[in-house]
VOGU-3710 file (C-alpha; in Angstrom, 3 decimals, decimal comma):
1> xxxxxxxxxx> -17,655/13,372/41,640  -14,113/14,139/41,988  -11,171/12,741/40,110  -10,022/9,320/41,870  -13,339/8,436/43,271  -15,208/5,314/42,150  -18,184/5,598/39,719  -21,139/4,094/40,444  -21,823/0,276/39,777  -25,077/-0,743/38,946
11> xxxxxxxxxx> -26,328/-4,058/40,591  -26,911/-6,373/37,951  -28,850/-10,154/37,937  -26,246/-12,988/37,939  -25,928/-14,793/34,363  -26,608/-11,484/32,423  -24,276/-9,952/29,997  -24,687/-6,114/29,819  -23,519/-3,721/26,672  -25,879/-1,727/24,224
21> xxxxxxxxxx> -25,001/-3,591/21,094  -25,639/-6,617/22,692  -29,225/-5,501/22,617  -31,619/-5,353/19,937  -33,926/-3,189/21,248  -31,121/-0,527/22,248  -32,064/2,596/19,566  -32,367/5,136/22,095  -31,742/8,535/20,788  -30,202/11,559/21,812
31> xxxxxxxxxx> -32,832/14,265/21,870  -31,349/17,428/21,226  -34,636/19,700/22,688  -34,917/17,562/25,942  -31,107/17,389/26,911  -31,414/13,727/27,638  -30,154/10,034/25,754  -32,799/7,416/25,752  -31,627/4,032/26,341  -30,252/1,540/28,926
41> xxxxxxxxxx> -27,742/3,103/31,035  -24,382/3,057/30,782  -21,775/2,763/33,241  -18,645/4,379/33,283  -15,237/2,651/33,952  -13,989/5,563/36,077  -14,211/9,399/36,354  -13,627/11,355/33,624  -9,962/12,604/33,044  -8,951/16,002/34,976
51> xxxxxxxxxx> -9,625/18,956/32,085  -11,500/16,926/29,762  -14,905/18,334/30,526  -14,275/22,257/31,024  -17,062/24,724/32,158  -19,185/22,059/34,011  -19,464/21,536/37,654  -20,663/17,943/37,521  -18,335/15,943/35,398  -19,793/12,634/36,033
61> xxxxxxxxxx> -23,184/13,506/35,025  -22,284/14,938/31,529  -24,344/13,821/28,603  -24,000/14,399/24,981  -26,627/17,682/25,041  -24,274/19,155/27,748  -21,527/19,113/25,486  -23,360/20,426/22,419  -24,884/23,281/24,562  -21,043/24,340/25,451
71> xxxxxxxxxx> -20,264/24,998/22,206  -24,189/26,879/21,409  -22,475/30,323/20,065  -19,073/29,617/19,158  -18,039/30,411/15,412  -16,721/27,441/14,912  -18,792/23,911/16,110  -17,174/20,929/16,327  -20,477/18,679/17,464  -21,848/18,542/14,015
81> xxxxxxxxxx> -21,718/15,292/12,143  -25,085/13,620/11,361  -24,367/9,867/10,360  -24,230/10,292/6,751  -21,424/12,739/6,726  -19,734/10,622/9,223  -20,158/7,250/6,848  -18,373/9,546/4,303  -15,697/10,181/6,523  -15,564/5,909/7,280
91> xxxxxxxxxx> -15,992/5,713/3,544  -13,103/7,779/2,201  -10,690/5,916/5,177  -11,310/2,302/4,571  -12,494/2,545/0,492  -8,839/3,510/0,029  -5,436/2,572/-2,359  -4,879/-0,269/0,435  -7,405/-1,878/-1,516  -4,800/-2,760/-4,809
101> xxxxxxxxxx> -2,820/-4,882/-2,409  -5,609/-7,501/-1,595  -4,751/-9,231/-5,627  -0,952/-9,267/-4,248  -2,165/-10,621/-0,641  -4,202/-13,541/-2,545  -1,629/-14,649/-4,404  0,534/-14,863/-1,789  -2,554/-16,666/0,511  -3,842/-18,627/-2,071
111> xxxxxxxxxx> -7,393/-17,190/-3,190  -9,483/-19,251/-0,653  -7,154/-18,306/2,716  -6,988/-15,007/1,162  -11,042/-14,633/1,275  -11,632/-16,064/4,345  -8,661/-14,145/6,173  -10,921/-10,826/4,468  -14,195/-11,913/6,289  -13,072/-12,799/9,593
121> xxxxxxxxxx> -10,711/-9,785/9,653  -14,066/-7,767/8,893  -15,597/-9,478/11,235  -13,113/-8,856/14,113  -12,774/-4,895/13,347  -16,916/-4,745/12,672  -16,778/-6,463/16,522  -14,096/-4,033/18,236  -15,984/-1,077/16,429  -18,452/-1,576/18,075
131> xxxxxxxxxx> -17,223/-1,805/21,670  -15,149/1,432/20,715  -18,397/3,002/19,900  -20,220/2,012/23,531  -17,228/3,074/25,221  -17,772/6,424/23,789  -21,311/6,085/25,030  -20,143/5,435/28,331  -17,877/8,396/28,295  -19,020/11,359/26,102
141> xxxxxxxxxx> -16,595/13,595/26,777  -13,552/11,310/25,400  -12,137/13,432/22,377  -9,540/11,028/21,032  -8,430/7,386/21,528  -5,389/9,041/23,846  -8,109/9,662/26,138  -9,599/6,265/26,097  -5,855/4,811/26,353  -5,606/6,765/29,881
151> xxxxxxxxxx> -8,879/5,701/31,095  -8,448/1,663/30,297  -4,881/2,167/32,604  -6,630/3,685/35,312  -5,901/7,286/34,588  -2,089/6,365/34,699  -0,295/9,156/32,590  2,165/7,446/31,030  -0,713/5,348/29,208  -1,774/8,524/28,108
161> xxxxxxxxxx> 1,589/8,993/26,890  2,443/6,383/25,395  -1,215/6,552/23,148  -0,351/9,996/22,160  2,718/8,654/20,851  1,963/5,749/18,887  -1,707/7,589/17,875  0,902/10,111/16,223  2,870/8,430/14,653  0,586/6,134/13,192
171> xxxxxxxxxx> -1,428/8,734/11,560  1,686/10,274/10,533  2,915/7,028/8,698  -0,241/6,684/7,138  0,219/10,246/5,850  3,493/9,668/4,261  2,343/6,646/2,731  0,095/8,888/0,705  3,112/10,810/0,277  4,879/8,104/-1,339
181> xxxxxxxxxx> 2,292/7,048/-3,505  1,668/10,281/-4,523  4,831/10,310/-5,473  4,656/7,195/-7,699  1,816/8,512/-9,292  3,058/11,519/-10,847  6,139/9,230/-11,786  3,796/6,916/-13,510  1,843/9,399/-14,969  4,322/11,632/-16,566
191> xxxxxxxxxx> 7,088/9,102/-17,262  9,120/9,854/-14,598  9,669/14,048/-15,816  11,620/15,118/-12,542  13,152/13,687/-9,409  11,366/11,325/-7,611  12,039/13,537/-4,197  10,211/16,970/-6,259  7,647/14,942/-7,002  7,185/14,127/-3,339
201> xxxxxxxxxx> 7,426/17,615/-2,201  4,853/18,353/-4,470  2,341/16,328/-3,304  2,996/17,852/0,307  2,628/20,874/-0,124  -0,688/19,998/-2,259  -2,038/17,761/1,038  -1,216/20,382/3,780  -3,070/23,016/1,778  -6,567/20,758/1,187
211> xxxxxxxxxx> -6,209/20,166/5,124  -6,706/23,369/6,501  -10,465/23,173/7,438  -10,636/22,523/10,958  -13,888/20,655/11,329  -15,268/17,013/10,288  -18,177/18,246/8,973  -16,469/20,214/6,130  -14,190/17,265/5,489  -16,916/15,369/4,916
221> xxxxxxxxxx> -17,826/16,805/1,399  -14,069/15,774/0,409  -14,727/12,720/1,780  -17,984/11,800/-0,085  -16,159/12,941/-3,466  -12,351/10,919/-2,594  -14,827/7,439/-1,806  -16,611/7,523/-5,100  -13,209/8,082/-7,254  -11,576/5,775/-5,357
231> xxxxxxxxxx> -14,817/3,362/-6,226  -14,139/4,116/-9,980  -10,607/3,605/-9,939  -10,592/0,114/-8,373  -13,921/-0,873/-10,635  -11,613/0,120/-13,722  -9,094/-1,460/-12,728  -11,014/-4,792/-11,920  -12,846/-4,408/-15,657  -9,018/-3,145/-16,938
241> xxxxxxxxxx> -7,236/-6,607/-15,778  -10,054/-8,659/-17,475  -10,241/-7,019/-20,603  -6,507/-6,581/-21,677  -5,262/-8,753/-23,875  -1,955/-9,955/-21,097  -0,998/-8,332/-18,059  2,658/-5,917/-18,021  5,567/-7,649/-17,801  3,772/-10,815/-20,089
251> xxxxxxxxxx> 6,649/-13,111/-21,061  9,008/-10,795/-19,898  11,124/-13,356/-18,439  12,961/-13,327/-15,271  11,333/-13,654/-11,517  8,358/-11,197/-9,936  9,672/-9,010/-7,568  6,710/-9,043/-5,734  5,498/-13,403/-5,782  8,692/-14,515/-6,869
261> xxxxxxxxxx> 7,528/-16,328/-9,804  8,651/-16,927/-13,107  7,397/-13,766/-15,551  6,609/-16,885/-18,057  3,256/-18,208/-19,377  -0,408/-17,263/-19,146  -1,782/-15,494/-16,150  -2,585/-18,524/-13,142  -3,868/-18,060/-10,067  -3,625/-20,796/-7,080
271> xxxxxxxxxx> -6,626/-21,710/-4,508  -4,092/-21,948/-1,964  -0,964/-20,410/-1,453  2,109/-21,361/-3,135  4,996/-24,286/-2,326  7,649/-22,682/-0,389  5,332/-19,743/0,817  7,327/-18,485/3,838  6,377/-17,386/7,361  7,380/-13,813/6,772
281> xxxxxxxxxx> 5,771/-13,672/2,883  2,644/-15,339/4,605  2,525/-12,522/7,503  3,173/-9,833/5,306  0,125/-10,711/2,609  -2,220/-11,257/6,142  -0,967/-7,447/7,590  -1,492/-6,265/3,960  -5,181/-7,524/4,271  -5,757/-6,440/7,967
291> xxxxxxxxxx> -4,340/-2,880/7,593  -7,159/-2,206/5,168  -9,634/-3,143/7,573  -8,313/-1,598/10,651  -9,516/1,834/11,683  -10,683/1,828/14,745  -8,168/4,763/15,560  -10,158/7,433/14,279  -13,722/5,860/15,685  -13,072/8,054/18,845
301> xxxxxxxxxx> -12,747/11,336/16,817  -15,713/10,811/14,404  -17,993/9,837/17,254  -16,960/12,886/19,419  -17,982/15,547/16,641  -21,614/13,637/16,003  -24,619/15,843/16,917  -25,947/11,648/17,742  -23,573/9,079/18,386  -25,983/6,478/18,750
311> xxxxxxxxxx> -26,003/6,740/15,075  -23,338/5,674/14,775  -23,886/1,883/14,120  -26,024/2,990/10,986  -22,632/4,231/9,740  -20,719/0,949/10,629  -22,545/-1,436/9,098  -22,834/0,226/5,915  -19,196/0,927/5,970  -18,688/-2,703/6,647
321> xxxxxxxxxx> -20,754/-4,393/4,048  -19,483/-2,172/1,768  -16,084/-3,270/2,131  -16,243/-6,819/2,185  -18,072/-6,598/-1,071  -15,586/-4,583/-2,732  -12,255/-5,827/-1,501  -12,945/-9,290/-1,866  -14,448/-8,782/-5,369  -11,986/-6,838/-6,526
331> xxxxxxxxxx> -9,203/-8,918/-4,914  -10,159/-12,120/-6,257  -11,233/-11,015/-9,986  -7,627/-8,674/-10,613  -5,621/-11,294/-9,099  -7,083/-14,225/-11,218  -6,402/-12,417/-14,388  -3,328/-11,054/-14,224  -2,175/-13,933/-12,287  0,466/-14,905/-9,764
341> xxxxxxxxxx> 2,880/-13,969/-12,161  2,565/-10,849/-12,918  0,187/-9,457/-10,074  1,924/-6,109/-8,709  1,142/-3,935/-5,549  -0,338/-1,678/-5,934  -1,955/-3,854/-8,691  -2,023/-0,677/-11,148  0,832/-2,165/-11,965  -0,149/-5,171/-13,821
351> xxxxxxxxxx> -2,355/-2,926/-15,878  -1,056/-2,435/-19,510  0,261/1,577/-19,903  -2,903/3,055/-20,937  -5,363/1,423/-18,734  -2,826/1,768/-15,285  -2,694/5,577/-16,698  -6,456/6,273/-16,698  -7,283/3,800/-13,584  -4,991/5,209/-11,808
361> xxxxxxxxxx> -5,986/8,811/-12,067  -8,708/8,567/-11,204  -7,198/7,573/-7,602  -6,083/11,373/-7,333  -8,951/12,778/-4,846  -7,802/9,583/-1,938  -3,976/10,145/-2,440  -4,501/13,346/-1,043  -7,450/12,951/1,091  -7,077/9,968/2,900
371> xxxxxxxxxx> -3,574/11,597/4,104  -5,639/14,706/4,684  -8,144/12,945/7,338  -5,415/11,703/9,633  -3,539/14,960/9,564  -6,795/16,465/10,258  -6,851/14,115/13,616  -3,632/14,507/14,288  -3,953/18,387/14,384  -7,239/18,436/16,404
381> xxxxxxxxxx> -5,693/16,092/18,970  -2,601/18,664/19,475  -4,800/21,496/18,592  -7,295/20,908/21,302  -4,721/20,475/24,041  -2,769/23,361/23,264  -6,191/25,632/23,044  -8,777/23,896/24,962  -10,686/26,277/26,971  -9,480/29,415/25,000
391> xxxxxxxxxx> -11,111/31,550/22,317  -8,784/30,306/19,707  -10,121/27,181/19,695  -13,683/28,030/19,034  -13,455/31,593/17,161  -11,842/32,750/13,950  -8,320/33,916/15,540  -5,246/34,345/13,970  -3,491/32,857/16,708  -5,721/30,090/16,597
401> xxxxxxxxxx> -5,261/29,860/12,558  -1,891/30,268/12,470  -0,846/27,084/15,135  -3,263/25,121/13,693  -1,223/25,488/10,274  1,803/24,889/12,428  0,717/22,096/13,413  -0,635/20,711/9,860  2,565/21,682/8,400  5,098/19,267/11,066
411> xxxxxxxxxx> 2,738/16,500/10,434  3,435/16,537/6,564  6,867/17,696/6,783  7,668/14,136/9,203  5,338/12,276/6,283  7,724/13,487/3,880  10,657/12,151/5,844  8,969/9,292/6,170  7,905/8,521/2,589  11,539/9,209/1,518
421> xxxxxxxxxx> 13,534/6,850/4,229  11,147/4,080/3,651  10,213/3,950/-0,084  8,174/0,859/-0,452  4,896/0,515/-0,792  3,818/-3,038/0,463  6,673/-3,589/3,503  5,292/-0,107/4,676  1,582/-1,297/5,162  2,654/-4,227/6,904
431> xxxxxxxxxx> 5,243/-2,238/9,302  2,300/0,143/10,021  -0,380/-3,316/10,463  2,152/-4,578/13,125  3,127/-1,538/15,209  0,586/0,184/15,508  -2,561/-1,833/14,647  -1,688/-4,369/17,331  -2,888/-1,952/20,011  -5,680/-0,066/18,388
441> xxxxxxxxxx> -6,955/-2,483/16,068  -7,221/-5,169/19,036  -5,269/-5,195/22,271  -7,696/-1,537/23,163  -10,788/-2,702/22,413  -9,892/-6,291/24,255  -9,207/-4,272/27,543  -12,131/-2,073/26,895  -14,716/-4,612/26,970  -13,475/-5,860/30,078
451> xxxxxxxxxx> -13,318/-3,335/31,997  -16,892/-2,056/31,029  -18,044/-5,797/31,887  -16,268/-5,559/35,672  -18,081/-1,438/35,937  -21,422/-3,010/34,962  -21,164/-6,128/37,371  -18,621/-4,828/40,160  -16,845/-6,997/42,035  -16,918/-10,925/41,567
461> xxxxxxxxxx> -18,158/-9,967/37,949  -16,226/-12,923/36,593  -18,472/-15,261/38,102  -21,619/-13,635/37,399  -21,236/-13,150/33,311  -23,206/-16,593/32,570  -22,427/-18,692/29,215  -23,105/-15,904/27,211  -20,773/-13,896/28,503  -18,104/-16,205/29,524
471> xxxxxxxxxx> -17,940/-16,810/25,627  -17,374/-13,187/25,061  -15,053/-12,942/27,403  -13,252/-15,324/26,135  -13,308/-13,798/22,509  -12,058/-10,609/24,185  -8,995/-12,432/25,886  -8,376/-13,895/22,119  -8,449/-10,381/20,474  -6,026/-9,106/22,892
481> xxxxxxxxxx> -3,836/-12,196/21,930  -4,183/-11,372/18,217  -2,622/-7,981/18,975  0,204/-9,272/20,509  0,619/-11,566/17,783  0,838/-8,654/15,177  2,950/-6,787/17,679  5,537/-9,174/18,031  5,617/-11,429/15,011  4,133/-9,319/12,550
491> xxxxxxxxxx> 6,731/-6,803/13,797  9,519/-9,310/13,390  7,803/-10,438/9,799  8,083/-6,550/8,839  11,223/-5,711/9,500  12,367/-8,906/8,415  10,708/-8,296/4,787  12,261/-4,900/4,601  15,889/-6,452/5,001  15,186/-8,845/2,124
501> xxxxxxxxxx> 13,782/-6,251/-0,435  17,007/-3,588/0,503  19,225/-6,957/-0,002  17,385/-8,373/-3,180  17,671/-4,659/-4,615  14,060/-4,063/-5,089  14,161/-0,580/-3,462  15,863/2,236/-4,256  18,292/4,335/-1,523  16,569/7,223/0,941
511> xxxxxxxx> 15,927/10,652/-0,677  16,438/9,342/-3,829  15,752/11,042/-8,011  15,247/6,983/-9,271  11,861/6,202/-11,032  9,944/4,578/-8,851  6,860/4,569/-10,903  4,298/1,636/-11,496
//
């Protein structure tokens, strides 16, 4: 079919609501000796995007086997991810540091807002997952969320555009987050020994180096290890806060930098938030939780090196359960005893010296990985343009090798920048949660269910969704309301937080030697 002609639309019965998660009995599996998927079809939204499906004559019939059998002989695969390696890779990206901010988010919440706000936020991303997965379904040769951004525009290029863009520099945030913290660790850990801005260089130079390897599947090993450390360090840190005798800072007098509160008294904790909790404290705890949940950015990349993506589900749900059970737990039980006082984020920070030391150590494999995996995407999503089609993107070439390193290297050298002009740790979650989260945690996947409903019914589809779908529809329209809400008051909340902490003094200047350890 050529580019700008409408796919086909499959007559469907009136009151029906079509899409494969919707449907229990939708396990079809991609077989990899037949060449075929088995399962309900799938519509597509429109043609697939000029140069995304090289070598094959037929774009619109493309499957999954098609693509696996272009790469059959290259020396290096990309299509090889079973599920378990990629539920390592969801593992290692949501099981993360984010997760010492949930004790600071419920005591600015209250504990009961705090764990409902972490179910239905769950809930929500479990949801949108889900449609990002059977839009990949729909269109197997989609490499990155950029190309899904084009295709829900209509194949507009700026929308293209303006994905790449914000897909960049969201993974490039997130990498100098890990930057920063990395940063704080070795500051914590060694009592602040050299500048604050070595220590940053340090950790890098440490990250570009671990993410060389080109492929998920070889990530995936670093993965497994980074999600059981980071497992460790939050359960010692949970067991830490309830066995100390009084949190840091006990009696120390003076206010919290981080609730406010007076540094006074034994460790309370409140079931709802506190008296004078204000609209930009409030937003900034609720970003804090949704930023660990959101992900949904790197869905596209994960599914597109699977050998099966109709695996991918098995993934999700484990992910998912996983989550809930750990941040809430460890949430709730760190933040009740050490207390709105003297809760800290990260909440290493409200661990007496010795037990922050060893808890927090033990964080070391996700302050580098974590970073690692979204330069990883970032470079593949340059990598593949720049190459796609060539020999140096599928062969050992030291043309290939050397601009992939390129490429690695301006990702962490802009996460350095990054880490050093904006030095906090909680203000910078929330900035991320608003910008960037707004459009590919919800406002995306809002779009993309609708226009896979109006491919599946054609026109007048509105009218011929029933009550089932009607009620979807209508949770669509309220997810792409909930990203605009991020993007424009949680933006406003952000920035407006930042102001206060540079004015209250609880940051230090850019590029600056100060201790900024826990």
């Amino acid at each position: 079919m050529a580019l700008g002609e409408k796919s086909e639309i499959v007559d469907l019965p009136v009151g029906g609501d079509r899409g494969l998660f919707d449907d229990p009995s939708s396990t079809g599996a991609y077989d990899t000796e037949k060449n075929r998927t088995d399962g309900p079809k799938l519509n597509r939204i429109g043609p697939p995007l000029k140069g995304s499906i090289p070598q094959v004559s037929d774009a619109d019939s493309v499957d999954v086997g098609t693509l696996v059998e272009l790469e059959a002989g290259n020396a290096i695969q990309y299509r090889t991810c079973s599920w378990p390696k990629t539920a390592a890779l969801l593992f290692s990206e949501y099981i993360c540091l984010a997760i010492m901010s949930f004790p600071w988010s419920y005591a600015v919440l209250g504990l009961v807002p705090g764990l409902i706000l972490t179910v239905v936020v769950a809930a929500l991303v479990l949801y949108t997952s889900l449609v990002v997965w059977e839009f990949c379904l729909r269109h197997p040769e989609v490499r990155d969320v950029c190309d899904i951004g084009q295709m829900l525009f209509w194949g507009q290029s700026w929308a293209w555009y303006f994905t790449a863009v914000m897909f960049l520099l969201n993974n490039t945030f997130i990498q100098g987050l890990h930057v920063l913290v990395g940063a704080k660790y070795l500051n914590t850990i060694t009592g602040h020994s050299a500048c604050t801005v070595a220590f940053a260089v340090i950790v890098t130079i440490i990250c570009f180096i671990v993410s060389l390897p080109r492929t998920f599947s070889t990530l995936a090993k670093l993965a497994t290890a980074s999600a059981f450390f980071t497992f460790v360090s939050v359960l010692l840190a949970t067991i830490f806060s309830g066995i100390q005798t009084h949190p840091a800072l006990y009696n120390a007098g003076g206010l919290s930098t981080t609730t406010g509160v007076e540094l006074t008294g034994e460790p309370s904790f409140k079931a709802l938030p506190l008296a004078g909790t204000t609209f930009v404290g409030g937003m900034s705890a609720f970003l804090n939780i949704s930023y660990t949940f959101i992900g949904q950015i790197t869905i596209p990349s994960f599914i597109a090196e699977m050998k099966n993506p109709r695996d991918f589900p098995k993934a999700l749900w484990a992910v998912t359960i996983a989550e809930v059970i750990v941040f809430g737990l460890v949430g709730a039980v760190v933040y009740v005893y050490t207390g709105t006082q003297y809760v800290t984020t990260p909440a290493f920070g409200s661990l007496t010296p010795v037990y922050k030391k060893v808890a927090f150590s033990f964080m070391i494999p996700t302050l580098i990985f974590l970073g690692v995996l979204y330069a990883s995407v970032s470079a593949r999503f340059v990598f593949f343009r720049l190459f796609d089609g060539t020999r140096h993107k599928s062969s050992h070439t030291v043309i290939g090798w050397s601009a992939w390193a390129g490429i690695l290297a301006a990702t962490w050298i802009a996460a350095f920048l990054i880490a050093e002009v904006i030095p906090f740790f909680s203000d910078l979650l929330s900035l991320m949660s608003s910008l960037f989260d707004s459009f590919f945690g919800f406002i995306f996947w809002g779009v993309a269910w609708i226009r896979m409903r109006r491919a599946d019914y054609g026109p007048g589809w509105f009218g011929r969704l029933g009550l089932g779908g009607h009620l979807k529809l209508l949770l669509n329209v309220l997810i792409i309301l909930t990203g605009l809400f991020f993007l424009t008051a949680g933006t406003y909340a952000s920035v407006e937080s930042i102001i206060l902490s540079y004015q209250a003094g609880d940051v230090g200047s850019v590029f600056s030697c100060a201790d900024d350890g826990l």
